[in-house]
Each structure stands twice: as structure tokens, then as C-alpha cells.
Steps between C-alpha positions, in 0.01 A plus 500: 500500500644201681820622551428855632552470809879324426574786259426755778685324783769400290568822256492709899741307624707509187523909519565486925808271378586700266482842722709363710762373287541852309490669885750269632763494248497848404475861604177606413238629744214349588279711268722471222532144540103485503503713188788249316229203620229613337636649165617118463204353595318654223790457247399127500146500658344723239627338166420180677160563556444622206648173337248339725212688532266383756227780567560845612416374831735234558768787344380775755508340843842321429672890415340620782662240777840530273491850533381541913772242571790684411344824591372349873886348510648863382273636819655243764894538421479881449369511860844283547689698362344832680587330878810416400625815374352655827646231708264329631308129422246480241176441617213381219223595763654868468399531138267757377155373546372654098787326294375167731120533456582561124676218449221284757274608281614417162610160661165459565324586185769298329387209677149522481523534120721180512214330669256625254635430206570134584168453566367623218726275286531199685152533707410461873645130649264269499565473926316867526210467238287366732586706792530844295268415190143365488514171454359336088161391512641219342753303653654342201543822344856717581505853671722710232587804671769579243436833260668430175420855429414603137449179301635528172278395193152549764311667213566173280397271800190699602395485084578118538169485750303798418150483443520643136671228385191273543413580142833446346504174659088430384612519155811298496259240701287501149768305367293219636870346654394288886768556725526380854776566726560353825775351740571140510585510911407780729822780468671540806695807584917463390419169343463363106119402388385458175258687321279384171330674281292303252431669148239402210334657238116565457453194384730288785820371335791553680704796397832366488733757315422800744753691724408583863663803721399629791587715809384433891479844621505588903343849491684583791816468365635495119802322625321162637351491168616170298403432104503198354500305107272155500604164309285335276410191691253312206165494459478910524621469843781752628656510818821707697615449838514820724579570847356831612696667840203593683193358655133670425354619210676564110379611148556320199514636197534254189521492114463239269605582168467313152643658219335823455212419717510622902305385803574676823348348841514658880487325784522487912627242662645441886810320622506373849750537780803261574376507807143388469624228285 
């Protein structure tokens, strides 16, 4: 969640405006004024979230920093208002210490959860990784620190690359067809290479009438993953240009199909940093 943090700041300061408008330019107490505040925050915050549903997390920690804001702001002016009916000069520092640890407290929970919940979409910056994080073994590969949490359509990707489908895939390989798949330069993170994949039948003529799909799947995160449909090239020769996000390692997952007949092939393959390049 990129914009969190501008959501927070910005949506806070919206309802501090607004507070003061309302207490300014009518007669309402401070309280009152909190209470008109927040019954109008979640006239529009609520259908609006709902229109744009983005977790329950993202949804809890911003309605709990609308809320304390016009609550901590009801807590200040009502103070105010007490010293001025009594005659004397209102003094913040004279406040009730519970009402301030309360709202101290939920300020701080409110950011912590900020903190945490951008992390765990966008990921630690790359600056801290190798300060806070182990460093990769392997220094073309890329330190995701990113949870995506649950990954839709896992059961379907771990059945992709489960052992039990060794068998399925022995008896499509009976077929007798050859297939070879391979890149044609070295892939390199964020930019276009070009895969091949080579198809003949048991006894080696070129299968040109086939259709080839396939998926590159990053385990670590469904949303990385990119799928692809290969052009006949001649000769049973197919090929697709691809340019996968991320550096390290990626599953691919192919099918090469010819009229009613199937053959299914699994593979690994790495792509190298930018950097390293």
C-alpha cells in the first residue's frame, strides 16, 4: 500500500480542518462538534471503503486515527472552553493525564500498524536489507521482504510442480513428441528475452500446427507471475518474448497442444540482476 501513509496524513488533516471549520462558524461545543466530525467522516469513509476495499487492515487503522483525531481535538477545546468559563487561560499541560495517555496510546498503535502494513505490501527498502536482513547468498538474486499474504490459486500452482504429477507427465511423454526449450540470450531482470521451444514428433519432423501456452510462476508471489502464447517460427520452432520483474529463480510451466493430443513440460530457470549485468 503505496499510498498509506498519504491517506493517513492527508484524510487527518482533512477532519482537523474540518473540526475547526464546524467549531468556528457555529455554536456547538467542542464535544458536539467532535461528535458532528465523526458521524461525517463515516458517512463518506465507510461506503467508500467499501467501494474500494483494500483489506480489513488498511480499513481498521485508517477509522481508528479518524476517530482519535476528532476525539483527541474534542479533549483539547473542551479544556478551552472549561478555563474560559472559569476565567482564566487555557492551559493544554493542565489536561487530564487518562484522556492524554489514551489518546498517546492509540496514536501510537495507529502508527505502528501504518508501518506494518506498508511493509508487508510494499517490503523493507532496499537501503535497510542489508543492515536489518541477512544478506542473499547470492548476490544477483533480490531480497523480497514483501508478504503478499494468501496467494490466490496456490493449490493450482503447488499441483503445477508436485511430485504426483511425474506420472501424468510420463505418459503424455509416450507420445514420443522431442521438445527442447531454452532462451536465445541470458534473461535479465525487467528486460525482453526470447524463449524457444523446439517441438517434433517420435520420429523428428517438425510439428508445425501446435499451440504453445505457458505461465512463469514466482512462488513467492502470484502477482509477479507473467503467462505467455508462442508463435510458430518454422521448422517446429516457437518462440515469445518475456520480460520477467525479478531477478533469481522462476517456474515454467508449458503446454503444447495439437488437436486433441496434450504435452505438458516443467521447468526452472534463473534470471539475473540488472545490476550484475
Amino acid at each position: 500500500m503505496s499510498n498509506l501513509v498519504i491517506t493517513l496524513g492527508v484524510g487527518t488533516a482533512a477532519l482537523a480542518i474540518l473540526f475547526a471549520l464546524i467549531y468556528r462558524f457555529t455554536r456547538l461545543k467542542a464535544y458536539s462538534t467532535s461528535a458532528v466530525v465523526v458521524a461525517l467522516m463515516l458517512f463518506v469513509f465507510i461506503p467508500y471503503s467499501i467501494l474500494t476495499w483494500q483489506g480489513a487492515d488498511v480499513f481498521a487503522i485508517h477509522l481508528a486515527l479518524y476517530i482519535i483525531v476528532p476525539y483527541g481535538l474534542g479533549i483539547v477545546f473542551t479544556q478551552k472552553e472549561a478555563e474560559a468559563e472559569s476565567g482564566g487561560k487555557a492551559k493544554i499541560g493542565r489536561l487530564h493525564w487518562a484522556p492524554l495517555v489514551l489518546v498517546g496510546f492509540f496514536t501510537i498503535v495507529a502508527s505502528v500498524q501504518a508501518v506494518l502494513i506498508t511493509l508487508a505490501h510494499n517490503g523493507m527498502p532496499q537501503q535497510f536489507i542489508g543492515s536489518i536482513l541477512p544478506e542473499p547468498e547470492n548476490r544477483a538474486e533480490q531480497v523480497t521482504s514483501a508478504f503478499p499474504g494468501t496467494v490466490a490459486g496456490m493449490e493450482s500452482r503447488k499441483q503445477a510442480l508436485a511430485v504426483h504429477r511425474v506420472s501424468e507427465l510420463q505418459a503424455q511423454r509416450e507420445k514420443g513428441w522431442q521438445v527442447r526449450q531454452g532462451w536465445v540470450e541470458r534473461p535479465t531482470e525487467g528486460q525482453a528475452a526470447t524463449l524457444q521451444v523446439e517441438v517434433r514428433d517420435a520420429d523428428g519432423v517438425p510439428i508445425n500446427d501446435a499451440s504453445i501456452r505457458g505461465i512463469f510462476m514466482w512462488l513467492a508471489d502470484e502477482r509477479r507471475d507473467q503467462g505467455f502464447e508462442m508463435q510458430h517460427m518454422g521448422e517446429g520452432l516457437y518462440q515469445v518474448e518475456v520480460a520477467l520483474p525479478a531477478p533469481g529463480r522462476w517456474d515454467l510451466r508449458f503446454q503444447v497442444q495439437r488437436d486433441d493430443q496434450l504435452l505438458e513440460q516443467q521447468a526452472r530457470t534463473r534470471v539475473r540482476s540488472a545490476q550484475s549485468g
